[in-house]
C-alpha positions in Angstrom: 177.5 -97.2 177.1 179.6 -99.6 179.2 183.3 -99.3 180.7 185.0 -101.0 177.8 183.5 -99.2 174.8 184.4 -96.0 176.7 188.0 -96.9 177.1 188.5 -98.5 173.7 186.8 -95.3 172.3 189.1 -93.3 174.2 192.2 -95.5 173.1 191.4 -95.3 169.5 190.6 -91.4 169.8 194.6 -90.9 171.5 196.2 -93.3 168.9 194.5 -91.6 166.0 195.2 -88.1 166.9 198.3 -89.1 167.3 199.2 -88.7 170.9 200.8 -91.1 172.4 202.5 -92.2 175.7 205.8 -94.2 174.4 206.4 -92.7 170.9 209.3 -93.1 169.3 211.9 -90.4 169.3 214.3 -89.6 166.6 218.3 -90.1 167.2 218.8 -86.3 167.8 215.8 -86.3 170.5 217.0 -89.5 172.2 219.1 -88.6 175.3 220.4 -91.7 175.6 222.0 -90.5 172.3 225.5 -88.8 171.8 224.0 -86.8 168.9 221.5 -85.5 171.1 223.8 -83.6 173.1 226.1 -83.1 170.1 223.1 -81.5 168.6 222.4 -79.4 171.6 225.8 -78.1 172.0 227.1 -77.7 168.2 230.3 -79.5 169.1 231.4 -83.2 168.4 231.9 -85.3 171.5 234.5 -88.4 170.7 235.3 -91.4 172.5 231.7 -91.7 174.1 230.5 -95.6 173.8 226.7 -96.1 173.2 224.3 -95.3 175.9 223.8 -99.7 176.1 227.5 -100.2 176.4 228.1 -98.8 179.8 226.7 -100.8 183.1 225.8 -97.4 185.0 224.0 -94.8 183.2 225.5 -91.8 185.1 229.3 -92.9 183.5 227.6 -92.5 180.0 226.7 -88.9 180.9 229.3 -87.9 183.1 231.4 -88.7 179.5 229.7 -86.7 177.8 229.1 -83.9 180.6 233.1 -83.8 180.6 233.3 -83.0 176.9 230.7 -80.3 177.4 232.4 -78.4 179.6 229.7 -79.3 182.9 232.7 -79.4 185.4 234.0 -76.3 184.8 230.7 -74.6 185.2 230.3 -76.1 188.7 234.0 -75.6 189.6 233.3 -71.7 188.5 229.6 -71.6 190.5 230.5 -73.6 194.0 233.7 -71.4 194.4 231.7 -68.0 193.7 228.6 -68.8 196.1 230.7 -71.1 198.6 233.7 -70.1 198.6 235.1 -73.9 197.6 238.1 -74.8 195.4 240.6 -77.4 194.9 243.4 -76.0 196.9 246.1 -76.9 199.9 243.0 -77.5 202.2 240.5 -79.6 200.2 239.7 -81.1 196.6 236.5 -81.7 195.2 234.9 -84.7 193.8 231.8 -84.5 191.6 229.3 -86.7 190.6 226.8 -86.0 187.5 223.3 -87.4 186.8 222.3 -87.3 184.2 219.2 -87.8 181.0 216.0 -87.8 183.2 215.2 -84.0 182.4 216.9 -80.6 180.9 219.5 -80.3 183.0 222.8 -81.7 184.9 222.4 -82.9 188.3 225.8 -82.5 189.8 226.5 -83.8 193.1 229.7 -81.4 194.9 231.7 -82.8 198.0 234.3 -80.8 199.5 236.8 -83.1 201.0 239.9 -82.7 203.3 243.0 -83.3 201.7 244.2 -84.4 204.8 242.1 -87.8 204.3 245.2 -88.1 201.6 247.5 -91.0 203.0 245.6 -92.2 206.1 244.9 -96.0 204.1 248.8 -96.3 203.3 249.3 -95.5 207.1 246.3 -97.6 208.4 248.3 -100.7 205.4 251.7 -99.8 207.2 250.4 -100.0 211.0 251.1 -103.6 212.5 249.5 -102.9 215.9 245.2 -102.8 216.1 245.3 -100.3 218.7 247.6 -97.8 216.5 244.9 -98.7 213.6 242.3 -97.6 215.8 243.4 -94.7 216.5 244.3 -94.1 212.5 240.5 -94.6 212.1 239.5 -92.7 214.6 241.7 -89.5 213.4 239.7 -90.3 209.5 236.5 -90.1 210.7 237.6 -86.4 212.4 238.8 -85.6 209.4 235.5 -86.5 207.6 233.3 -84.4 209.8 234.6 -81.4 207.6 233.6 -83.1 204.4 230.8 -81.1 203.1 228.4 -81.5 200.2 226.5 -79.3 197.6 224.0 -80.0 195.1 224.4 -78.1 191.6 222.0 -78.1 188.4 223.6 -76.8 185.5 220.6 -76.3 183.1 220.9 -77.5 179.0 220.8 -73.8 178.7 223.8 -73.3 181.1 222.2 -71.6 184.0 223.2 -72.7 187.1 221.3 -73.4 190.4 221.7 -74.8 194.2 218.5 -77.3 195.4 216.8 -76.1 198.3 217.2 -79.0 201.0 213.5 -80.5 201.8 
């Protein structure tokens, strides 16, 4: 038996069993689908455009992450292992991925609030040498920036990525 009646054999034995590579999914099972995660978290998420509408996929699921309550589970989880809040000293930004697997990949950086105000100052400085030395007080600041990894599981449990 040659090559090509081997894989066509194998090709008709896949499609007629029924497994298949790129099937089709249903609405509910489609994460690119707000009734996916409506489904998966018995609440009604509002205001969310379609997946199609939005130019970056991670602003479709940080939407929906919102709704669902993902911040607060990170807020809750970096401050109990690391100690970090928004506070006098620092504020947090976060940044969730999202739809690739069962869980929310959510980025954590712990930033200075002292970076607060050094662009208006650098805008209101006339002299190069003064904006220099604006600049060169930001990027001190910065070196205390720190970031975190966080995935919140579909099923809510939380974990911190190893770095490799």
């Amino acid at each position: 038996m040659n090559i090509s009646k081997i894989v066509f054999l194998f090709s008709l034995s896949l499609f007629s069993s029924g497994i298949c590579f790129s099937k089709d999914v249903k609405p509910s099972d489609d994460r690119r689908k707000v009734e996916f995660f409506e489904k998966l978290y018995d609440r009604k998420i509002k205001g969310v455009k379609p997946f199609d509408e939005y130019q970056d996929p991670d602003t479709f699921y940080s939407e929906i992450a919102k709704q669902v309550g993902i911040p607060e589970i990170v807020y809750e989880a970096v401050e109990k292992k690391f100690g970090w809040k928004n506070d006098d000293k620092n504020f947090l930004a976060l940044m969730v991925k999202g739809g690739s697997s069962d869980d929310w990949g959510v980025m954590v950086t712990r930033i200075p609030n002292s970076i607060k105000g050094f662009k208006e100052e650098i805008m209101s400085t006339k002299s190069e040498a003064e904006k220099k030395a604006i600049r060169s007080k930001m990027l001190d600041v910065l070196k205390d920036m720190e970031m975190k990894m966080v995935v919140v599981g579909y099923d809510g449990k939380v974990s911190f990525p190893k770095k490799k």
